[in-house]
Residue frames as a rotation matrix with the C-alpha (Angstrom) as fourth column:
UNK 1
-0.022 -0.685 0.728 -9.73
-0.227 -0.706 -0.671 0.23
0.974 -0.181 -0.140 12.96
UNK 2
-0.086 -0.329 -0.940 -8.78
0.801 0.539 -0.262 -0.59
0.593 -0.775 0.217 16.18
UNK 3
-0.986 -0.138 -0.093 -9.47
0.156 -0.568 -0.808 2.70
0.059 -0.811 0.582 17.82
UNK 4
-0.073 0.991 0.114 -13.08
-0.923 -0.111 0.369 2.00
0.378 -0.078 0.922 17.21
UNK 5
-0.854 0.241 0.462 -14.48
-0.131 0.759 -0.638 -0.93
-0.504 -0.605 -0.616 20.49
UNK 6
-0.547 0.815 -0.190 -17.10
-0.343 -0.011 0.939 -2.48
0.764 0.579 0.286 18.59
UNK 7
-0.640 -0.167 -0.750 -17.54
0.618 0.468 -0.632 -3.50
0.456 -0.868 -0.196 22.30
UNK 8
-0.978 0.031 -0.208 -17.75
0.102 -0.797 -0.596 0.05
-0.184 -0.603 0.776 23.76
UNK 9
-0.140 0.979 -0.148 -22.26
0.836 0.037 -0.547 0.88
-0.530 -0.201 -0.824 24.49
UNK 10
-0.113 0.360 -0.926 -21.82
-0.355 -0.885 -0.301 4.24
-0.928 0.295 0.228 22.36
UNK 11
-0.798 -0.411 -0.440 -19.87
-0.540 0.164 0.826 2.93
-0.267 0.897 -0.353 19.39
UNK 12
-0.983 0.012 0.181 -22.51
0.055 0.971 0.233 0.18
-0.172 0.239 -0.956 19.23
UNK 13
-0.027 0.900 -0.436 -25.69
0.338 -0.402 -0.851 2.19
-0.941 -0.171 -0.293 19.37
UNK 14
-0.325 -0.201 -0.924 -24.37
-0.607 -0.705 0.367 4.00
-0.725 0.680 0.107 15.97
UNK 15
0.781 0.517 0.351 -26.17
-0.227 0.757 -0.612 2.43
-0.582 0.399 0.708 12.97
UNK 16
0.256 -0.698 0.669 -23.94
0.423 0.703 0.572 0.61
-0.869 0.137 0.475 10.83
UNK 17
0.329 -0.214 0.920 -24.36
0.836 -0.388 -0.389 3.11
0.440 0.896 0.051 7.43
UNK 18
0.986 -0.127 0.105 -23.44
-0.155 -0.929 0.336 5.93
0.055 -0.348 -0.936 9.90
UNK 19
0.460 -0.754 0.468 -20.44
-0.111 0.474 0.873 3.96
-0.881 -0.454 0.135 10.80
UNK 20
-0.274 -0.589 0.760 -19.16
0.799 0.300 0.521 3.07
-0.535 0.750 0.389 7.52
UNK 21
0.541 -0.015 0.841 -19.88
0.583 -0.714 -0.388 6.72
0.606 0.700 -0.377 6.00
UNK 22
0.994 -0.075 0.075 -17.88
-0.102 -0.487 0.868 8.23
-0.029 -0.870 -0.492 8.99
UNK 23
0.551 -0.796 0.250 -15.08
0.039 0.325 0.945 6.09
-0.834 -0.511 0.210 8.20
UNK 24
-0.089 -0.251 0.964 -14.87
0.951 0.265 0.157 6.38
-0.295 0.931 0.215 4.15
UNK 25
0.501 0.535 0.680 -16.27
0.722 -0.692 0.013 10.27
0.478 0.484 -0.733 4.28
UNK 26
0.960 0.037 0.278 -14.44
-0.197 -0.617 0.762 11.59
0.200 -0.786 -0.585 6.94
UNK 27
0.610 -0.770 0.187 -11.17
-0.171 0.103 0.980 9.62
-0.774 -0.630 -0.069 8.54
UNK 28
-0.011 -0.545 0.839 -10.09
0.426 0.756 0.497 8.26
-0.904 0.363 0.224 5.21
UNK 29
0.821 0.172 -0.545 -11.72
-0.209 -0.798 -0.566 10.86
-0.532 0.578 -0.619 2.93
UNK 30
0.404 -0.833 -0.378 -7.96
-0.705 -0.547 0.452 11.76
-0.583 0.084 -0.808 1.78
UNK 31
-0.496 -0.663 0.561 -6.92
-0.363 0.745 0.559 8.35
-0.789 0.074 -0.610 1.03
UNK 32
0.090 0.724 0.684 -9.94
0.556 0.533 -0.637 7.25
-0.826 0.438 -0.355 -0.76
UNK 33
0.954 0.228 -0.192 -10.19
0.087 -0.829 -0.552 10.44
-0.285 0.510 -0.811 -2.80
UNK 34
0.205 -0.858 -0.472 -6.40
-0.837 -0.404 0.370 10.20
-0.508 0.319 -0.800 -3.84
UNK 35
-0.629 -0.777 -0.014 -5.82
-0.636 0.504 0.584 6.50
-0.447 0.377 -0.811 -4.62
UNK 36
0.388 0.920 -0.061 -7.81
-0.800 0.304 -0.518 5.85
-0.458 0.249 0.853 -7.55
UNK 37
-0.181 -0.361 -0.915 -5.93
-0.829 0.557 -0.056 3.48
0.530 0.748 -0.400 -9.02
UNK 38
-0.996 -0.060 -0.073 -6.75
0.023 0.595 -0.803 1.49
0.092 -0.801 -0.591 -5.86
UNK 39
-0.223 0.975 0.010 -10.46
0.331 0.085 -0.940 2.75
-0.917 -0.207 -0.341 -5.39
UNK 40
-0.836 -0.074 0.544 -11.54
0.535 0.109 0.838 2.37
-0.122 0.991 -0.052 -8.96
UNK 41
-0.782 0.607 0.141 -14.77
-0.492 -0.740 0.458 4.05
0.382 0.289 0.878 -10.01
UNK 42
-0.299 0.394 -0.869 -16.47
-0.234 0.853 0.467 1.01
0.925 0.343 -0.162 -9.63
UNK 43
-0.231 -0.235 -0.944 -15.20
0.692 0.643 -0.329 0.44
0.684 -0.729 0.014 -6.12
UNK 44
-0.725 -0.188 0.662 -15.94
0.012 -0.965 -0.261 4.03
0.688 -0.181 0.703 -5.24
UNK 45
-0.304 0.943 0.135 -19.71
-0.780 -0.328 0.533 4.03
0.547 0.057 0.835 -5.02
UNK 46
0.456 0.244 -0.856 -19.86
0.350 0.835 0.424 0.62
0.818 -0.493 0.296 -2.70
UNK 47
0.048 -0.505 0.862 -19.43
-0.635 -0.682 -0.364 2.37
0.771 -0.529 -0.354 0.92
UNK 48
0.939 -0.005 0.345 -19.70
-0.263 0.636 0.726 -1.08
-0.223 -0.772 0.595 2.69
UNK 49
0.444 -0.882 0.154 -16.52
0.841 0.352 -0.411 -2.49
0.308 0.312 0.899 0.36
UNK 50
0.255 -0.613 0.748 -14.94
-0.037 -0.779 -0.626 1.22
0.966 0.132 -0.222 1.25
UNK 51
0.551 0.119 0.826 -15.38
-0.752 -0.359 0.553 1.05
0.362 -0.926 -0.109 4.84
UNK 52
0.971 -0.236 -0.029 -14.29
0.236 0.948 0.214 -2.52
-0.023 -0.215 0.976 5.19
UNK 53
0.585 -0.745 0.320 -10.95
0.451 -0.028 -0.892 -1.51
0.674 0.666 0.320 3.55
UNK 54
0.105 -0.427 0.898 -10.42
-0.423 -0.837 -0.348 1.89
0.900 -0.343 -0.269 5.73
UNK 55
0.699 0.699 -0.152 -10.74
-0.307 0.486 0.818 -0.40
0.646 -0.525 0.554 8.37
UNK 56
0.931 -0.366 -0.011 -7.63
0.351 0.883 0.311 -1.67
-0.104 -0.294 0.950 8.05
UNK 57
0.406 -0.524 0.749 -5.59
0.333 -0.678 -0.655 0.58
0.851 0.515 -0.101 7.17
UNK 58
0.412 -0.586 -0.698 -2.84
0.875 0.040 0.483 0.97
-0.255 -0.809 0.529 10.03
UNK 59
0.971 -0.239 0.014 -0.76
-0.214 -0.891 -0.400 4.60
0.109 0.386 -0.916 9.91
UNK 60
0.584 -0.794 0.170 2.85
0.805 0.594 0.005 3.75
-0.105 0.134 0.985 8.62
UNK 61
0.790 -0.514 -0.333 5.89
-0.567 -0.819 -0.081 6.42
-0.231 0.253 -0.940 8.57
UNK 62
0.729 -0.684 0.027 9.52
0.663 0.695 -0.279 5.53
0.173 0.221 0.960 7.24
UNK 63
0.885 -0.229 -0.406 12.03
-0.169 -0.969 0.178 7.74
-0.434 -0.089 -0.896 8.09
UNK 64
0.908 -0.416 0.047 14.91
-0.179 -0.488 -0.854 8.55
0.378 0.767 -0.517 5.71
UNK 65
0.419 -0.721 0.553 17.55
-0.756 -0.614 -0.227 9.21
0.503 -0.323 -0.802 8.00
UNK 66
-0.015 -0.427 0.904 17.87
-0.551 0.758 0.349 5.57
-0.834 -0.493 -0.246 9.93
UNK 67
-0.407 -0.283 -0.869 18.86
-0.907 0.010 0.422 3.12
-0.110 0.959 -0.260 8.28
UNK 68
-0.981 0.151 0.119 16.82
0.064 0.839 -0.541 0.55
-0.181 -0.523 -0.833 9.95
UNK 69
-0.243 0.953 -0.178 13.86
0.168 -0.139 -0.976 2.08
-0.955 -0.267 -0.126 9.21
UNK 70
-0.110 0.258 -0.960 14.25
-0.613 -0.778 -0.139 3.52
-0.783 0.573 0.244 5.27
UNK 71
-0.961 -0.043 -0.273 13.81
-0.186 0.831 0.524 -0.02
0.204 0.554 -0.807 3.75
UNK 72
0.186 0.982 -0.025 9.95
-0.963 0.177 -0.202 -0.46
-0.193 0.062 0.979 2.87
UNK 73
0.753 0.020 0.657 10.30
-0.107 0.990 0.093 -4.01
-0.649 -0.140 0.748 1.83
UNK 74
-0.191 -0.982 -0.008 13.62
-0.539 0.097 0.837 -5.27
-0.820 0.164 -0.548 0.60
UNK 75
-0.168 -0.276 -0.946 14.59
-0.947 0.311 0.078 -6.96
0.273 0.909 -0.314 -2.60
UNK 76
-0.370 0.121 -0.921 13.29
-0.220 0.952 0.214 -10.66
0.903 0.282 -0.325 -2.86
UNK 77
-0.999 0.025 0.034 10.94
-0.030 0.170 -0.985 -10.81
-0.031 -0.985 -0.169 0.21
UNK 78
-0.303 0.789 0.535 7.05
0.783 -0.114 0.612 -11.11
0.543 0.604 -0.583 0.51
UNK 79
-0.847 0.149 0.510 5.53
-0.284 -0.938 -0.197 -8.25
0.449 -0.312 0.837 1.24
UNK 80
-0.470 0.773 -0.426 3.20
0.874 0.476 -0.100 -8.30
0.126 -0.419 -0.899 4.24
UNK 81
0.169 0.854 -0.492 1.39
0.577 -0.490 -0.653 -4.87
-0.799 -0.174 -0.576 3.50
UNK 82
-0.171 -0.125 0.977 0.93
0.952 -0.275 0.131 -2.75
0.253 0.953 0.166 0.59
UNK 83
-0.416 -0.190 -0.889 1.36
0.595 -0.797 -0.108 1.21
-0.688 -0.573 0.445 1.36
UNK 84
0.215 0.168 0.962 -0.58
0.833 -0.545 -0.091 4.21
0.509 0.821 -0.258 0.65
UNK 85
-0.413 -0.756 -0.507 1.58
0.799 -0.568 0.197 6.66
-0.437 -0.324 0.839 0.70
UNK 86
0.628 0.477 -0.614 0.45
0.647 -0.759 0.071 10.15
-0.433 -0.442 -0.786 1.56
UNK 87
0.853 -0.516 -0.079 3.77
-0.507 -0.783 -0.361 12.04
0.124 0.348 -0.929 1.18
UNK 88
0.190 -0.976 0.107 7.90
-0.335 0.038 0.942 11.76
-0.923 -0.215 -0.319 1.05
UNK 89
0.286 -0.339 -0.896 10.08
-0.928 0.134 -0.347 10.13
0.238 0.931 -0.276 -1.92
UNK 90
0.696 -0.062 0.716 10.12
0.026 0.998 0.060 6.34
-0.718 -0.023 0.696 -2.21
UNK 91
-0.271 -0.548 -0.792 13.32
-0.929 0.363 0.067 4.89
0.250 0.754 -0.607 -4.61
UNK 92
0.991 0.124 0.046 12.47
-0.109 0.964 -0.244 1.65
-0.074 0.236 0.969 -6.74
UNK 93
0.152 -0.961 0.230 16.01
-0.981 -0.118 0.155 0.21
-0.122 -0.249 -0.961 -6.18
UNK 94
0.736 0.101 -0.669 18.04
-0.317 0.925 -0.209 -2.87
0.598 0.366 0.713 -7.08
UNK 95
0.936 -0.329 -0.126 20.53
0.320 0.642 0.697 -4.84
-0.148 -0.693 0.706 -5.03
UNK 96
0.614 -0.786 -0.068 24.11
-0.653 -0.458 -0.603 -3.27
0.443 0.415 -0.795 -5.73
UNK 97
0.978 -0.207 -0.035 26.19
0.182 0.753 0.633 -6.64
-0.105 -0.625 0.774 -4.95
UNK 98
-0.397 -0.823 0.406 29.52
0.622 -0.566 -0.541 -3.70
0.675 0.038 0.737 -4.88
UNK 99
0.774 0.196 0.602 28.38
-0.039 -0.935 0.354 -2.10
0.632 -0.297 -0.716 -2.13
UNK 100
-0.103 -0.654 -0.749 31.24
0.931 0.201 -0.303 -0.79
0.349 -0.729 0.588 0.47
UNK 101
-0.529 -0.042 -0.848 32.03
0.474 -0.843 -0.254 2.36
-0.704 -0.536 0.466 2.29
UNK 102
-0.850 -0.436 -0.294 31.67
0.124 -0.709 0.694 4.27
-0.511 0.554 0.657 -0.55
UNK 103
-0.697 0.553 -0.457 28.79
-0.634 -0.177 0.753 2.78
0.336 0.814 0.474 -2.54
UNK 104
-0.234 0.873 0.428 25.52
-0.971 -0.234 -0.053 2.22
0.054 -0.428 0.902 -1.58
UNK 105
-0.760 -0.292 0.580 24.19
-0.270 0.955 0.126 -1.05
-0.591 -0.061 -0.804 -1.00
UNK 106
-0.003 0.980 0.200 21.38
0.588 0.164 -0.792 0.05
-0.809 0.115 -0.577 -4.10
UNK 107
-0.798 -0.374 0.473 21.11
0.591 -0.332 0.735 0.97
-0.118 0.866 0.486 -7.39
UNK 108
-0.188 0.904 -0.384 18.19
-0.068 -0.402 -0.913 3.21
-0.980 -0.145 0.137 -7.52
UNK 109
-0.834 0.145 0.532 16.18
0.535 0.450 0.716 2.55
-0.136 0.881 -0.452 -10.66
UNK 110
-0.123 0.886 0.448 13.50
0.627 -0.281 0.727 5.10
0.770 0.370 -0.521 -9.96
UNK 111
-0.933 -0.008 -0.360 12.14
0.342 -0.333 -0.879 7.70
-0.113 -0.943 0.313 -7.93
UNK 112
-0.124 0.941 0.315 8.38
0.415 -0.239 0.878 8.66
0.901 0.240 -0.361 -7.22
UNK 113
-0.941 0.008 0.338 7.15
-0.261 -0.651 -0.713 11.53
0.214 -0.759 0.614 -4.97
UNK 114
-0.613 0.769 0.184 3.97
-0.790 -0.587 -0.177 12.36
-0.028 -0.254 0.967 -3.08
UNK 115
-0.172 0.917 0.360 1.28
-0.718 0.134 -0.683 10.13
-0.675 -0.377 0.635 -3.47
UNK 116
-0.212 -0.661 -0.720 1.39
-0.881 0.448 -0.153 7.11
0.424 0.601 -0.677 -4.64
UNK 117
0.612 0.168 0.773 0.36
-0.722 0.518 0.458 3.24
-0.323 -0.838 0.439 -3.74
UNK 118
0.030 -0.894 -0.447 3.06
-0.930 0.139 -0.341 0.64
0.367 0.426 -0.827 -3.90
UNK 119
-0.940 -0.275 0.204 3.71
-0.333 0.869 -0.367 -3.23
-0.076 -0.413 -0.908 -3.18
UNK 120
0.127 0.895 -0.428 -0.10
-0.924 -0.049 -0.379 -3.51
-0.360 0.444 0.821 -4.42
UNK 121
0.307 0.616 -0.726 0.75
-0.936 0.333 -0.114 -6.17
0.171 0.714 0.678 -6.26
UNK 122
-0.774 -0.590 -0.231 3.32
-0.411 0.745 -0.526 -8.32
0.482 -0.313 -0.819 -4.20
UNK 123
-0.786 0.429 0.444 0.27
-0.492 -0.001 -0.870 -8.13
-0.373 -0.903 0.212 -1.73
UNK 124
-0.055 0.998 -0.040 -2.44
-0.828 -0.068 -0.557 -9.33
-0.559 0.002 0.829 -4.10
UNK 125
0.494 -0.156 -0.856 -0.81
-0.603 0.648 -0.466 -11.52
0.627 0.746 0.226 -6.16
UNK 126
0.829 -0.345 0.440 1.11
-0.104 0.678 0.728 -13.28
-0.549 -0.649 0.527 -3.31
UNK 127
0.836 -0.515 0.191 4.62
0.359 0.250 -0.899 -12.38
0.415 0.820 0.394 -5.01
UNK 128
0.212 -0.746 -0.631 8.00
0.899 -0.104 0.425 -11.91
-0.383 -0.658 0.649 -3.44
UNK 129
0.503 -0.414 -0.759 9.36
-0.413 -0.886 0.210 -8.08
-0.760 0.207 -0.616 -4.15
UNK 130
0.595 -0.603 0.531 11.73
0.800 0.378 -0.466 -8.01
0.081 0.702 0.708 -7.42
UNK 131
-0.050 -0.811 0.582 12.99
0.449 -0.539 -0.713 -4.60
0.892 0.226 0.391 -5.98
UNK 132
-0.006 0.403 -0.915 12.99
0.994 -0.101 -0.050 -3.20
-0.112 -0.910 -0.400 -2.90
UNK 133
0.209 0.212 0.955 11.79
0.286 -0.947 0.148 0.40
0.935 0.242 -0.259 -1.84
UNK 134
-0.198 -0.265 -0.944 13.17
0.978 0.015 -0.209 2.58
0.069 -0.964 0.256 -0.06
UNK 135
0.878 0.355 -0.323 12.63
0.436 -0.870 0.231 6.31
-0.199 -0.343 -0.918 1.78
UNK 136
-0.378 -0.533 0.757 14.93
0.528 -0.796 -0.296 9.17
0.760 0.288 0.583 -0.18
UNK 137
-0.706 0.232 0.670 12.86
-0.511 -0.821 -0.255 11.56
0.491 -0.522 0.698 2.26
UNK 138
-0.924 0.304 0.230 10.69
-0.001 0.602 -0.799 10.32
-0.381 -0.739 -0.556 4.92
UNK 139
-0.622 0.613 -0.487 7.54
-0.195 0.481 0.855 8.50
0.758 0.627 -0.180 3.80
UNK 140
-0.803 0.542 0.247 4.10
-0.279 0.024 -0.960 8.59
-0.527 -0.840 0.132 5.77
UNK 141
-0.658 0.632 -0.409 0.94
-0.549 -0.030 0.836 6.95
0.516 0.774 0.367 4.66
UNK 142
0.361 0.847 0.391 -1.07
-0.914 0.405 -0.033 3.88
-0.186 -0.346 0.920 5.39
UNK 143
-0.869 -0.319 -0.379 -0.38
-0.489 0.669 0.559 0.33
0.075 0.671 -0.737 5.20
UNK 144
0.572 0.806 0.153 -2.82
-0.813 0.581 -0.022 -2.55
-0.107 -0.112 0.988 4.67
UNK 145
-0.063 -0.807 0.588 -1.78
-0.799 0.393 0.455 -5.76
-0.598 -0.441 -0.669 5.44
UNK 146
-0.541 0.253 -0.802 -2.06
-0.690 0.412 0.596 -8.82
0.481 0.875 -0.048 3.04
UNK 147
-0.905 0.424 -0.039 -3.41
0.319 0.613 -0.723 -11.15
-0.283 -0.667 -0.690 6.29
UNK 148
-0.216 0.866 -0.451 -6.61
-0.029 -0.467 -0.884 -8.53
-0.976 -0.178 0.126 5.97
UNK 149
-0.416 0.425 -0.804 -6.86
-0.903 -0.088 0.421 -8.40
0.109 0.901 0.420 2.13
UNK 150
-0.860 -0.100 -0.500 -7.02
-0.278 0.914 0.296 -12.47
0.428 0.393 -0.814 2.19
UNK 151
-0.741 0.514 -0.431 -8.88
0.616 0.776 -0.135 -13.18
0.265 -0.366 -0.892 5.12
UNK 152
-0.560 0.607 -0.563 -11.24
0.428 -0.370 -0.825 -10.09
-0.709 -0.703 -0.052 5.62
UNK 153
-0.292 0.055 -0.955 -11.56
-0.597 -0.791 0.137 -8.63
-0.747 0.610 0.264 2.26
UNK 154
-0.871 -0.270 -0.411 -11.35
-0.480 0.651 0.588 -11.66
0.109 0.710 -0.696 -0.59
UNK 155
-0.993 0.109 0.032 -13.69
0.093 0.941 -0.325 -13.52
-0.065 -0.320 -0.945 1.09
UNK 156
-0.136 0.826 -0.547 -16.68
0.578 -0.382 -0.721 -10.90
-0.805 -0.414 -0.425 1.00
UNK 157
0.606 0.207 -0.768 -15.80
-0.470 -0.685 -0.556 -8.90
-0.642 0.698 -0.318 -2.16
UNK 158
0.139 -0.509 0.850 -14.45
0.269 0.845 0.462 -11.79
-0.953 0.165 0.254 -4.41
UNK 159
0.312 -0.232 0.921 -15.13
0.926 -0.140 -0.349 -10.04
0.210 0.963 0.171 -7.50
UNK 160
0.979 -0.182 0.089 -13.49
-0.198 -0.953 0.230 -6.90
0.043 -0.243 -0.969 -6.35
UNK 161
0.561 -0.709 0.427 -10.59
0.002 0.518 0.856 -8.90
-0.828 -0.480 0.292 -5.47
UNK 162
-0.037 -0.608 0.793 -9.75
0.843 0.407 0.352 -10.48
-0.537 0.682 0.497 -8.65
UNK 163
0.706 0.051 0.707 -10.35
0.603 -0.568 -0.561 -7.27
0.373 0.821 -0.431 -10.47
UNK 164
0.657 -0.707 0.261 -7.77
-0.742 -0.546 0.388 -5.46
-0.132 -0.448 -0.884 -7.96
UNK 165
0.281 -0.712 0.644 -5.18
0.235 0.701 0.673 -8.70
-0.930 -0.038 0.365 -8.68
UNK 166
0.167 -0.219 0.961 -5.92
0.942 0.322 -0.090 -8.17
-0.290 0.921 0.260 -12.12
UNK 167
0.949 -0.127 0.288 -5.13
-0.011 -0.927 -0.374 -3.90
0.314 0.352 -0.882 -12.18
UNK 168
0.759 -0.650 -0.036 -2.44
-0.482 -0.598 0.640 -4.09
-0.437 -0.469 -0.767 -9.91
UNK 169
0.119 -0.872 0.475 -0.40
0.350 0.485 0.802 -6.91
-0.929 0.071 0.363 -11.84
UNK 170
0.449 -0.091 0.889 -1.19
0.893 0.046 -0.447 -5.10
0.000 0.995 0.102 -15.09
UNK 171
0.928 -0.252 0.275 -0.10
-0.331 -0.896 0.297 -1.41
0.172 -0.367 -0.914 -13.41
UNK 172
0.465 -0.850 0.248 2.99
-0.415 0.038 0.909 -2.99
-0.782 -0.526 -0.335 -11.91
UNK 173
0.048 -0.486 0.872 4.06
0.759 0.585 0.285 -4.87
-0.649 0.649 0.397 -15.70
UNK 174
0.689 0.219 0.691 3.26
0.668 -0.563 -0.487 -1.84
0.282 0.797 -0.534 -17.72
UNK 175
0.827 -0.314 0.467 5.05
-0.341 -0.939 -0.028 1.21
0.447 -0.136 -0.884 -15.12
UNK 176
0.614 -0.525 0.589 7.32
-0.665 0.057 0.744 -0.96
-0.424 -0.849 -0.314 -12.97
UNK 177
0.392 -0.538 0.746 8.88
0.547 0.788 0.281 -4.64
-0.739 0.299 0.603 -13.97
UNK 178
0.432 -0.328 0.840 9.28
0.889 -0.001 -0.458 -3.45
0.151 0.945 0.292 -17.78
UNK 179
0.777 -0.096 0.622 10.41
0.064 -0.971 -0.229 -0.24
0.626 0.218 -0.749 -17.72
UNK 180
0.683 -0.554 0.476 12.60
-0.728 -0.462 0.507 -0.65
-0.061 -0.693 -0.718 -14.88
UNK 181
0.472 -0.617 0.630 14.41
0.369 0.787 0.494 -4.11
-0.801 -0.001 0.599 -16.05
UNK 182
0.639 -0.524 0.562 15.46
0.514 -0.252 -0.820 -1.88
0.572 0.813 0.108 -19.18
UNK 183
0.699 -0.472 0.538 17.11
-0.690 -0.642 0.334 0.18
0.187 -0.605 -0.774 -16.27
UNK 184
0.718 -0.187 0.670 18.53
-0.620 0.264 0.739 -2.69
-0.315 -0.946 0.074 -14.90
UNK 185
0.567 -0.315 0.761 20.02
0.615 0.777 -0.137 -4.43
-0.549 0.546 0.634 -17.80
């Protein structure tokens, strides 16, 4: 986290399990404790691999109302952070290549409230979007970026990694791709 100077003569006095139970027990608490599908059981109970994570984690809003802003990542693009999302309504949406005045440039193919983590797998698997999401109601969470999964994360918690590559592409074939190409077809 970037509001913590690993510089700064206080921050650096703190021992390093204080530090990384501060950030996973406290600032992130919420996040951890909601996205288990992200912090697995497994991954719970390892508060260096928890901290490391919360680390990165950046605070992300979308608002609804602009239209510059209510596109989370667009149809065919790579995603450069995967979102946990906190609150608002995200549509899974396809391209609508009829859009004009009248009609949207999106087909919505879903909607999902509240909590909820998403682009998970564009980010871990290194895969372009097949739909893009967007903010029905403004959307506030967290993002993590895929720079930090690769080069801060992967590299230290390699089996953690592949076992998050391997949930999130089986989560995202089972609730998302299938289910939502029967929409689309």
């Amino acid at each position: 986290m970037n509001c913590f100077n690993s510089h700064d003569e206080h921050y650096s006095l703190i021992p390093e399990y204080i530090k990384n139970k501060i950030i996973s027990k406290y600032l992130f608490k919420d996040v951890v404790r909601y996205h288990t599908r992200f912090f697995t059981q497994a991954f719970k109970n390892d508060e260096h691999f928890i901290a490391d994570i919360c680390t990165g984690l950046m605070p992300r809003r979308f608002r609804a109302a602009d239209p510059q802003d209510r596109v989370i990542l667009e149809e065919d693009q790579d995603a450069a952070e995967m979102y946990f999302v906190q609150t608002g309504l995200v549509a899974i949406a396809f391209h609508s290549f009829q859009s004009s005045l009248y009609n949207p440039p999106y087909k919505e193919a879903h909607r999902r409230r509240g909590i909820q983590l998403i682009c998970d797998h564009y980010v871990l698997n290194k895969r372009r979007s097949t739909f893009s999401y967007i903010a029905v109601q403004d959307v506030s969470g967290f993002g993590l970026p895929s720079d930090f999964m690769f080069n801060r994360i992967e590299p230290v918690y390699g089996d953690y990694f592949l076992q998050m590559q391997g949930d999130s592409r089986a989560y995202y074939m089972s609730h998302i791709f299938r289910p939502f190409m029967k929409t689309k077809n």
